[in-house]
N, C-alpha and C positions, 0 to 999 in steps of 0.2 A: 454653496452660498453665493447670489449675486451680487459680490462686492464691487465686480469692473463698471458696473455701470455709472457714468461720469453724466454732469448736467449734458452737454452737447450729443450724446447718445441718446436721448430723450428728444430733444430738439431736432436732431438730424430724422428720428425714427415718425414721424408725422406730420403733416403740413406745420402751415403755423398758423393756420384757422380753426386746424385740431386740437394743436398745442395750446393755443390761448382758452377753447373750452374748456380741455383737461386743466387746465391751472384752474381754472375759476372753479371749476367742480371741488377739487382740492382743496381750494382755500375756504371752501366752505363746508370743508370738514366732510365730505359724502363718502368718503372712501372708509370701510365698514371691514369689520371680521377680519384683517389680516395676516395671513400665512404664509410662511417660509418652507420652502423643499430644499435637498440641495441643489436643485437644478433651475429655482426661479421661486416668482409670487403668486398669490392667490388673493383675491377680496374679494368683497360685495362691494357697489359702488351706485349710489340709489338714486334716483332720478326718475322717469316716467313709472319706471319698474327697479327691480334690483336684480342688478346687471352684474353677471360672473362674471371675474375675469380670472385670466393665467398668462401668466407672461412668461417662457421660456428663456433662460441665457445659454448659447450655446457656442461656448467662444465669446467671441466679440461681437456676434449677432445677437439681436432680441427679435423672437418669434411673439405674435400677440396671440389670444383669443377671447373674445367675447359673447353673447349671447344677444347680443342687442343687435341692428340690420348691418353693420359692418364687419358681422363675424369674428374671418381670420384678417381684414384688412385693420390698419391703422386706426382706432379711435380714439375720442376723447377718454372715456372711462379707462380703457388701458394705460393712456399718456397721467391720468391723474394716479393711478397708483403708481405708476414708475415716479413721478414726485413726491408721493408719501414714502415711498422706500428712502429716495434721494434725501428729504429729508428729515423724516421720521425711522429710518430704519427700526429702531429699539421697540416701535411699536405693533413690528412683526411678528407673531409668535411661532420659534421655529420646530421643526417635527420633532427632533430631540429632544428640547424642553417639555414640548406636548406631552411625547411617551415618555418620560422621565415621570411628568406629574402624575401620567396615568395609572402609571405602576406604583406609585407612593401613596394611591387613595383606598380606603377602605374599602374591602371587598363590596362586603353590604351596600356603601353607599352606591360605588357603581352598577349594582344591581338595579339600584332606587332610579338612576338615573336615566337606566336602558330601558326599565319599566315603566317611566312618565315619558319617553321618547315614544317608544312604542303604541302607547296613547293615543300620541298625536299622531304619529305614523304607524296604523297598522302592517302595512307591508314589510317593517323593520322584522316583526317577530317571527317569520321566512328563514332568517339570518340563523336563528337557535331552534327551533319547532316545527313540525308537521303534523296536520291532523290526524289519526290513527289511519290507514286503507287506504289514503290518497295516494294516487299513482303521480310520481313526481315529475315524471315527465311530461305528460299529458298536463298536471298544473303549470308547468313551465310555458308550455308552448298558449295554456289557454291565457296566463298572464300578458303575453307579448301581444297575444289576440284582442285583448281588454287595449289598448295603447294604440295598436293601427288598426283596429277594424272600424272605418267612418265611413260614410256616404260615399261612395266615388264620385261625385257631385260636389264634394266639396273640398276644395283646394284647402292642402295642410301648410302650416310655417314647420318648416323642420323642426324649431327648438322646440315647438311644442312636444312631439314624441322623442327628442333625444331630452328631455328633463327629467320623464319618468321612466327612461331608461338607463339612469345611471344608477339608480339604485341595484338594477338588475345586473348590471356591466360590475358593479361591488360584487353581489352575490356568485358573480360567476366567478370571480378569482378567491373567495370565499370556498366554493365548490372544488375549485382545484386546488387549493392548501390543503383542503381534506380529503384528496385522491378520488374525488367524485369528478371526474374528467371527462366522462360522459356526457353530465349534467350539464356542465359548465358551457360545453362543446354545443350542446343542443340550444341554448341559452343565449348563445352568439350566432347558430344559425341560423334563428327564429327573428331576430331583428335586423340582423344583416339580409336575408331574405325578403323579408317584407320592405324593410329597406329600399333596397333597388327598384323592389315592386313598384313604389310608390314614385321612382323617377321614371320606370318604364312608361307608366301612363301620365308622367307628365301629370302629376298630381301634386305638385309640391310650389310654395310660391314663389319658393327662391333656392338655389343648391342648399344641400348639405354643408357643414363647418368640414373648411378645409381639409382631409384628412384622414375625418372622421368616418368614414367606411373603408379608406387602407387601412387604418390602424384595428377595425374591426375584424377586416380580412385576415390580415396578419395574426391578432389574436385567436381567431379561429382555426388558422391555421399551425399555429404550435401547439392547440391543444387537439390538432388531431396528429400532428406526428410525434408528439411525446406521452401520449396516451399509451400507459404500460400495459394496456390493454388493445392494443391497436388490431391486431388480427381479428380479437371478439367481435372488434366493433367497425369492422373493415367495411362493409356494406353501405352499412349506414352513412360511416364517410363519405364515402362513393357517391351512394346516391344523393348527399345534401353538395356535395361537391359538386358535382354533374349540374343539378338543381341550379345554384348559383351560379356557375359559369351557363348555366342557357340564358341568363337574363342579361337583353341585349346594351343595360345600361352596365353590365359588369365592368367589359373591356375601356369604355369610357371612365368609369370613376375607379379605375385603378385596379379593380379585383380579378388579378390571375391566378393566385396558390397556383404556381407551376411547380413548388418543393410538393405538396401535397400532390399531383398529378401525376409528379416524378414516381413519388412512393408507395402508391397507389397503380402503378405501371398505367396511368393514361394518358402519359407522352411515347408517341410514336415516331416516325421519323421524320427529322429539322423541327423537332419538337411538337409538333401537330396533336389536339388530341382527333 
């Protein structure tokens, strides 16, 4: 729980041209949906659009993120919910509580609930079902396909294809509580792939959120060396492994998997592959 954060840590964490937007956003009530981890916050925060955020505490530092043009930098919408915490805390609701409640509601009705969700979000129903004869992975890879397949002509905003990939980033750790690690694997190197792709060619209007392709990397990378299945599926590794490290924006934005390289024997010598 992010109890240390004091007024001054707020103050000190963004101009004071930022700080006075975030207050005014605040006090007009904009900061929406609030949620507690134990490791920080979550909202909506609504304005031109409705802007995620997540604020990290780790230590005595606060990491931001956004989705609005400041990303991982310092903004208003971040700064206004670190003052709805400041001072609203009680109006956070926190993961415990959430799954406390969750477990306490009637089967049936949460059924009712997944099924009017699923409505409005077909993609949800992925989560529980598959059509009869659908080859899964082949729809995996054609989903990601649906998300970056656009005109090369036409310059993307990152957030645009990391909003409708978070659903899939769910499903993938979804995939691997149920020892489907394959899946999961294939899942992350279908957007991490295209990914890069899309900064090789210098196709994107502005980076990627802070990060967010090492923490892809990394992801990928543990579920291919804890894959109880890792010999089966040794190849395949290899070759998406290979694959991504050929993309010359890899080494730029972070992605070595040299553990995966290591165990995979394609570190030779002073580590070279």
């Amino acid at each position: 729980m992010p109890t240390r954060i004091t007024p001054m840590d707020v103050k000190a964490f963004a101009s004071h041209e930022i700080y006075r937007k975030g207050e005014q956003i605040y006090e007009n009530q904009l900061v929406k949906h609030r949620f507690m981890t134990h490791y920080g916050l979550h909202a909506t925060v609504r304005g031109e659009g409705n802007y995620r955020v997540e604020m990290i505490v780790d230590g005595e530092q606060l990491f931001g993120r956004c989705n609005c043009r400041a990303g991982s930098g310092p903004c208003e919408h971040q700064v206004a919910t670190l003052l709805a915490w400041l001072n609203e805390s009680a109006t956070f609701i926190s993961y415990q509580d959430l799954r406390k409640a969750i477990r306490n509601k009637d089967k049936n009705a949460l059924i009712d609930i997944l099924l009017n969700l699923i409505e409005i979000f077909p993609e949800l129903s992925q989560f529980f079902i598959t059509a009869p004869g659908v080859d899964l992975t082949r729809s995996v890879r054609e989903e990601v396909a649906d998300i970056f397949d656009l005109p090369l002509s036409q310059k993307i905003d990152p957030n645009e294809v990391m909003k409708p990939c978070q659903i899939l980033l769910v499903r993938a750790k979804f995939l691997r509580n149920e020892g489907n690690w394959h899946l999961a694997r294939t899942m992350l190197f279908e957007i991490l792939n295209r990914s890069l792709a899309l900064i090789e060619r210098e196709q994107t209007t502005r980076p990627f959120r802070e990060n967010f392709l090492i923490e892809l990397a990394d992801d990928f990378e543990d579920l291919g060396l804890n894959d109880p299945d890792f010999e089966q599926h040794r190849e395949d590794i290899k070759r998406e492994t290979l694959e991504l490290l050929d993309h010359d924006s890899a080494e730029l934005e972070g992605v070595f998997l040299d553990r995966l390289k290591k165990q995979l024997g394609l570190i030779q010598n002073e580590g070279q592959v």
